[in-house]
N, C-alpha and C positions, 0 to 999 in steps of 0.2 A: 504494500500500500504506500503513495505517494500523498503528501498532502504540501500546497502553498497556502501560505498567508499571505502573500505579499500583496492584494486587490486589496486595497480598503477594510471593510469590514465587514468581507467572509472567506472562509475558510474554502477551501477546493480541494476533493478528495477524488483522488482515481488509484484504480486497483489494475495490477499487474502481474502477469506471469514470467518467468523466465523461459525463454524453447531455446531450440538450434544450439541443444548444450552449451547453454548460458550465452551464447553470442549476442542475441536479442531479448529484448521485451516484448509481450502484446499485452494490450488492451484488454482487462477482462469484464472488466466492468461490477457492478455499476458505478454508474460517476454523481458524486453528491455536493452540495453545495451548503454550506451552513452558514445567515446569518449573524453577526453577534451582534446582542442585545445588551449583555450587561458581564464584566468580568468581578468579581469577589474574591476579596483578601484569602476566605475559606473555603471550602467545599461548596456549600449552599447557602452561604452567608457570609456574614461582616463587612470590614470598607470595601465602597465599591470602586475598583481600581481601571474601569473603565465602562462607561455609557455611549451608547452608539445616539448621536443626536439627531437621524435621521429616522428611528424605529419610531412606529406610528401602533398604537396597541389597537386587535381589533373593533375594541370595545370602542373606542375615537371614530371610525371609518363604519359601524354599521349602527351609531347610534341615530345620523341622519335619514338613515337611511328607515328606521323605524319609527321615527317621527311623520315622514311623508307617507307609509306605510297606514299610522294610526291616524293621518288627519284624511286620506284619501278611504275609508273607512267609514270614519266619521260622515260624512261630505254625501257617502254613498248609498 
């Protein structure tokens, strides 16, 4: 398994096999991408040693969206 961080703020993971007795790699897949949201001092907690200021929580992006939801309801 290979992974970069060097993009901004996420992580790229691709998986790999050795053939042609070790001459080459291929591709095995699958290939993942992982945003970062938040990094901590600890495990699942304490300081937070990095916040991405560009993560937008779902709960932000589908509140409008149940607003127009409940007045197009109402209305109806």
């Amino acid at each position: 398994m290979v992974f970069n961080a060097n993009d901004g703020d996420q992580i790229w993971f691709r998986n790999y096999q050795i053939v042609d007795e070790g001459q080459s790699l291929e591709e095995i897949g699958p290939r993942m991408t992982l945003s970062l949201i938040k990094i901590f001092e600890g495990s699942f907690g304490g300081k937070t040693l990095y916040a991405n200021p560009r993560y937008v929580t779902p709960s932000v992006v589908s509140s409008p969206l149940d607003q127009s939801c409940r007045s197009l309801a109402a209305t109806g």
